[in-house]
Each structure stands twice: as structure tokens, then as C-alpha cells.
N, CA, C and O of each residue as an XYZ file, in Angstrom:
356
protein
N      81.625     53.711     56.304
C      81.397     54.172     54.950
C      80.971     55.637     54.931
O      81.378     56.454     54.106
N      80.190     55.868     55.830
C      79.643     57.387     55.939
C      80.434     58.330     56.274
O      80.120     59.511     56.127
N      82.018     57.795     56.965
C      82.370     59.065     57.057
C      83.865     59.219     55.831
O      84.809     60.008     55.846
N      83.511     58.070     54.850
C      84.388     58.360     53.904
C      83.521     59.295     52.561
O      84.034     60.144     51.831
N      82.462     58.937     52.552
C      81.863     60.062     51.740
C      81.958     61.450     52.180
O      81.706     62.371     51.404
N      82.429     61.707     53.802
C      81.799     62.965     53.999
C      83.109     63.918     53.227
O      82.825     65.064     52.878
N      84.733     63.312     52.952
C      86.104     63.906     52.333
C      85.445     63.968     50.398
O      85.984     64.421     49.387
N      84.472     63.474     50.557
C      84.879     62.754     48.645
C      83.602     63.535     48.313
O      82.619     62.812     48.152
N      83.386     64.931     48.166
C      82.679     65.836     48.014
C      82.970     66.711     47.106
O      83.941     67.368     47.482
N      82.631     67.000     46.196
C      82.757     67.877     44.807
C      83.415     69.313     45.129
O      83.886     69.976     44.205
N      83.438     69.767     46.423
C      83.862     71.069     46.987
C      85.194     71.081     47.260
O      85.935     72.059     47.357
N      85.494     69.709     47.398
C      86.842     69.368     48.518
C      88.013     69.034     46.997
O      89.238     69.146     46.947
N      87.008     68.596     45.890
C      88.547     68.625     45.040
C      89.140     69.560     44.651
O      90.023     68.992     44.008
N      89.388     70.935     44.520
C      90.476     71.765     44.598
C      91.473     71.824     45.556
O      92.653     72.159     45.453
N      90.676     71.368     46.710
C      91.453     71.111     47.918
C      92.677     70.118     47.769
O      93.845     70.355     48.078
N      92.124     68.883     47.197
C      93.112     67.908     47.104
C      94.219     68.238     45.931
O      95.437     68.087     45.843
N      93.322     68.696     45.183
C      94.565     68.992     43.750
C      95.510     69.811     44.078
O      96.687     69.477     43.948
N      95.103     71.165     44.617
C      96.180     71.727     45.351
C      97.312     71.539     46.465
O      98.383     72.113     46.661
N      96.791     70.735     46.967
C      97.782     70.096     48.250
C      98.538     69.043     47.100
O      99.759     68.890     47.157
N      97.544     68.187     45.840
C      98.795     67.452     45.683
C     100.125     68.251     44.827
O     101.352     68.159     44.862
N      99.147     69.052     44.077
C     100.428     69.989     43.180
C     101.813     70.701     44.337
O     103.007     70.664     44.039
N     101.277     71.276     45.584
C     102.585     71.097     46.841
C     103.464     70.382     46.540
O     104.609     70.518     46.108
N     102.517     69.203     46.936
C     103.849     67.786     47.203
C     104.375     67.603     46.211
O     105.601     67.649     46.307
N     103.938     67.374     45.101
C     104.553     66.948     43.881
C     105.794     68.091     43.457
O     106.787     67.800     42.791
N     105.473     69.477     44.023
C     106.827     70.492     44.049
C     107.658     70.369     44.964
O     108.834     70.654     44.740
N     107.250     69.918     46.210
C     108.660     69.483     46.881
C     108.931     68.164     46.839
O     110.021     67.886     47.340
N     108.333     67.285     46.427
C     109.253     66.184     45.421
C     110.274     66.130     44.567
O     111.302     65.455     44.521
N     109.705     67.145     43.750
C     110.496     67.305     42.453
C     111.716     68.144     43.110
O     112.846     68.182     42.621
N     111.343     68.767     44.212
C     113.024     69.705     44.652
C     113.536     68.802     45.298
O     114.763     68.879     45.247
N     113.108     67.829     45.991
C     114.148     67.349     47.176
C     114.725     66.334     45.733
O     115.870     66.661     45.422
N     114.296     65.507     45.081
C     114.889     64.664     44.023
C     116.110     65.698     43.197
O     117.237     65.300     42.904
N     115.678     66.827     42.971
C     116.636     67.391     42.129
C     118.152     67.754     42.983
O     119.330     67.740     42.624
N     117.306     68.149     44.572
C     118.651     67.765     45.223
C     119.491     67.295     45.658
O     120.616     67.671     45.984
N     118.629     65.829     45.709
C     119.350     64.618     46.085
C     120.382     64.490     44.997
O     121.596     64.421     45.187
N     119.547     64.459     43.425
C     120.686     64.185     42.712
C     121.662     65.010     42.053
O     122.769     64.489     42.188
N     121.704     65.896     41.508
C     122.459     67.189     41.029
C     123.169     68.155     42.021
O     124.246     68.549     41.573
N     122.831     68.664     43.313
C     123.254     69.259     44.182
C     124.597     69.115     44.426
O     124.645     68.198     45.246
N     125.798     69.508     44.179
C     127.141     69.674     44.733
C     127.548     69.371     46.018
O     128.519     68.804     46.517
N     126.457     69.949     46.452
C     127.116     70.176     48.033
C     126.694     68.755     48.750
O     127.298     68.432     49.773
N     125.540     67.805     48.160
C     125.177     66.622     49.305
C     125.963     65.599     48.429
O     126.406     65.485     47.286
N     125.909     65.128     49.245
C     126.722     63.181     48.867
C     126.003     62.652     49.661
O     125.672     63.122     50.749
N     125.558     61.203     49.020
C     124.782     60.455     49.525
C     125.721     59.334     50.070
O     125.679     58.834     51.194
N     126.422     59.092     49.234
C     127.852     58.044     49.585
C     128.592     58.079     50.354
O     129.113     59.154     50.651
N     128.973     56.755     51.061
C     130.167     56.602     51.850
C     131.304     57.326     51.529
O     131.851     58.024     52.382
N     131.790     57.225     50.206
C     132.737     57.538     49.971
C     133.168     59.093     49.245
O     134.220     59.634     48.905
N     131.541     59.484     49.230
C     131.536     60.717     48.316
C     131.812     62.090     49.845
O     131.967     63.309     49.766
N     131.767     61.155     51.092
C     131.390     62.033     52.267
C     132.622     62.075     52.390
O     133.368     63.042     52.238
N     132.916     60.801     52.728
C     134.841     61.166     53.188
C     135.341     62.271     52.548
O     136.193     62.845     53.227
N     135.095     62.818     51.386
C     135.801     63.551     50.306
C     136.323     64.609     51.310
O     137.495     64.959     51.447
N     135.227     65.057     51.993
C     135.011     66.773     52.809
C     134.570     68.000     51.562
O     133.747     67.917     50.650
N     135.352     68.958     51.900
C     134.882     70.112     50.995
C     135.264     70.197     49.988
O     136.486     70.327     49.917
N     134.666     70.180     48.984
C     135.444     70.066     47.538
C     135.256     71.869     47.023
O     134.283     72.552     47.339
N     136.126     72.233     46.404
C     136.248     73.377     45.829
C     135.884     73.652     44.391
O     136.394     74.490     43.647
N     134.879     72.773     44.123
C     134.250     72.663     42.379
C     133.303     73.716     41.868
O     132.114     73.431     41.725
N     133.760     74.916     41.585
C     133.041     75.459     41.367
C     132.055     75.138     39.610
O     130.933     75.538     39.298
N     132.614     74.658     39.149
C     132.091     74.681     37.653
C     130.966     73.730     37.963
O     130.102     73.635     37.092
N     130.858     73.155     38.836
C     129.571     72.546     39.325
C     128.696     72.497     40.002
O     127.852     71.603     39.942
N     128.682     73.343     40.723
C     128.001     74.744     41.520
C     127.316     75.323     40.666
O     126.102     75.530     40.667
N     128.427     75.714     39.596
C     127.740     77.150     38.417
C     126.637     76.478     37.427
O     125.771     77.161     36.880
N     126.731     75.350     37.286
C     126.167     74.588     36.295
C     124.501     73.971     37.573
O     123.335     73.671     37.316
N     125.093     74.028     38.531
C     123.594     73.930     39.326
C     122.679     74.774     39.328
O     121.512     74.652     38.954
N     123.509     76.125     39.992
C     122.796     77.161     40.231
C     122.232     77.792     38.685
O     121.419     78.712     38.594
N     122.618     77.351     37.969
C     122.206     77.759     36.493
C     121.464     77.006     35.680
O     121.855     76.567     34.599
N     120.216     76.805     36.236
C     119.789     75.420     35.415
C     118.811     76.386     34.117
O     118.833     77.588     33.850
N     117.901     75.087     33.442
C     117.150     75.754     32.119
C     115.815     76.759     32.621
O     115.188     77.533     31.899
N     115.590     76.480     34.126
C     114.479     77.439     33.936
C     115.346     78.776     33.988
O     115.060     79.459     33.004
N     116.448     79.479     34.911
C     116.480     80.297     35.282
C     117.133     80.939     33.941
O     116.961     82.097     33.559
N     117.716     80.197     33.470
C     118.062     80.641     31.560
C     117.107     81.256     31.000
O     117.114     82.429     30.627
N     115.886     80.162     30.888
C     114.865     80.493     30.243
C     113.862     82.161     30.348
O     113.381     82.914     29.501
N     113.924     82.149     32.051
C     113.013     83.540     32.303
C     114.272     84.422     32.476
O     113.994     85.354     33.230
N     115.524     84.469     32.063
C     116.422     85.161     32.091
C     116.409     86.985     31.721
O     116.796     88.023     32.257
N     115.610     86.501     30.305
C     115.575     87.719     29.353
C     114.001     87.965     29.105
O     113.560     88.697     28.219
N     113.522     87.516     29.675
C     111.969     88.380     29.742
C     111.566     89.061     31.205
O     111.921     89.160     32.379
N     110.620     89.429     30.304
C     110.032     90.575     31.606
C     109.788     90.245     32.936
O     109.902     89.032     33.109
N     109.439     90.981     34.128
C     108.895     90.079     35.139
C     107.581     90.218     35.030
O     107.403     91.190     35.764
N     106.166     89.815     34.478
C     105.261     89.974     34.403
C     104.481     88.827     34.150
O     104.633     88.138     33.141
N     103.685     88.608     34.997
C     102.784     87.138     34.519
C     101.578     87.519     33.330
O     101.216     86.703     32.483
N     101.149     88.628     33.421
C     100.387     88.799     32.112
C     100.501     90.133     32.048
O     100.115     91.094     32.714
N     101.433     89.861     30.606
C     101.947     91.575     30.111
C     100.882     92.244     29.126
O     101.014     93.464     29.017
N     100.133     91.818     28.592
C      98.869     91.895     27.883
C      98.098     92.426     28.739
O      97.675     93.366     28.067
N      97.514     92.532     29.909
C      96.741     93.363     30.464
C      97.467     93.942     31.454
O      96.893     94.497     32.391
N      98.690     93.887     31.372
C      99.118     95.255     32.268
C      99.497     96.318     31.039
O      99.370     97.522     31.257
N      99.966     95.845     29.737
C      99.658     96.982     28.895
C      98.289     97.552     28.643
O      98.138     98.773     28.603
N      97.396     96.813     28.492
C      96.126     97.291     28.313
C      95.918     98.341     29.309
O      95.423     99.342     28.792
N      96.172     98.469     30.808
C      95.547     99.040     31.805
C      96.763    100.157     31.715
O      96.411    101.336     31.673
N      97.983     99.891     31.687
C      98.583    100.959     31.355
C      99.197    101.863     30.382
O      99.857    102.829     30.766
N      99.002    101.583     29.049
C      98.688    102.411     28.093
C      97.787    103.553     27.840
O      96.578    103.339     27.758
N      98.155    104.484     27.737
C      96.918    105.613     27.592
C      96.257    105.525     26.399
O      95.075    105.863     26.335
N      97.053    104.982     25.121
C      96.330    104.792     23.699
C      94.821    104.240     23.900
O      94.105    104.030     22.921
């Protein structure tokens, strides 16, 4: 018992939250590649195929809603205080 209290310490939960937010991101990638990815087949029969030349499904991978989304904005995680600091006004 004593040496399960010594992990379950008020210091150590950022620790865990962060390691789980990791996993839970390469979860979410290996699932997205298992299923949407062009290039893997999981199937017997999707393997036999060999190389398929599909591009419109490629384009539709490599193009998903996030990369749409931050398409047309800035690269800046907080543009509000990088104007602040760099504005002379």
C-alpha cells in the first residue's frame, strides 16, 4: 500500500495528465491512419491491389479540416501580445 501512495501525490498529476494527453495524440493519429490513409490496407484483399495511382484520395487526406482551417491565419499563437510588444503606439 505504501508504495502506491508514494505515485498518487498532488505534484505528480501534471505529470500524468501530460503523458496522458501524448497518448491520447498518438492514438488519435495512428486511428486516423489506420482508417483514412491511402497508402495502408488492412485487408487481404485491399493488399493484393499493389500500388494504386489515386490521387484524389491522397489530396483529400493530405487536406483535412484542420489544415483548411489554420490555412488563412497568421502563424501566431497569441497575436494580441505580440502586437502589444510590437507596436510602438
Amino acid at each position: 500500500m505504501a508504495s502506491a501512495n508514494r505515485w498518487l501525490k498532488p505534484e505528480v498529476y501534471p505529470l500524468f495528465a501530460s503523458v496522458g494527453v501524448a497518448v491520447g495524440i498518438c492514438a488519435m493519429q495512428l486511428v486516423r491512419n489506420i482508417t483514412t490513409n491511402p497508402d495502408v490496407r488492412v485487408t487481404k484483399e485491399n493488399r493484393a491491389a499493389g500500388v494504386l495511382n489515386n490521387f484524389e484520395e491522397g489530396e483529400k487526406y493530405a487536406e483535412h479540416g484542420l489544415r483548411k482551417f489554420v490555412r488563412n491565419r497568421q502563424p501566431q499563437i497569441m497575436p494580441s501580445v505580440n502586437n502589444f510588444f510590437s507596436d510602438p503606439k
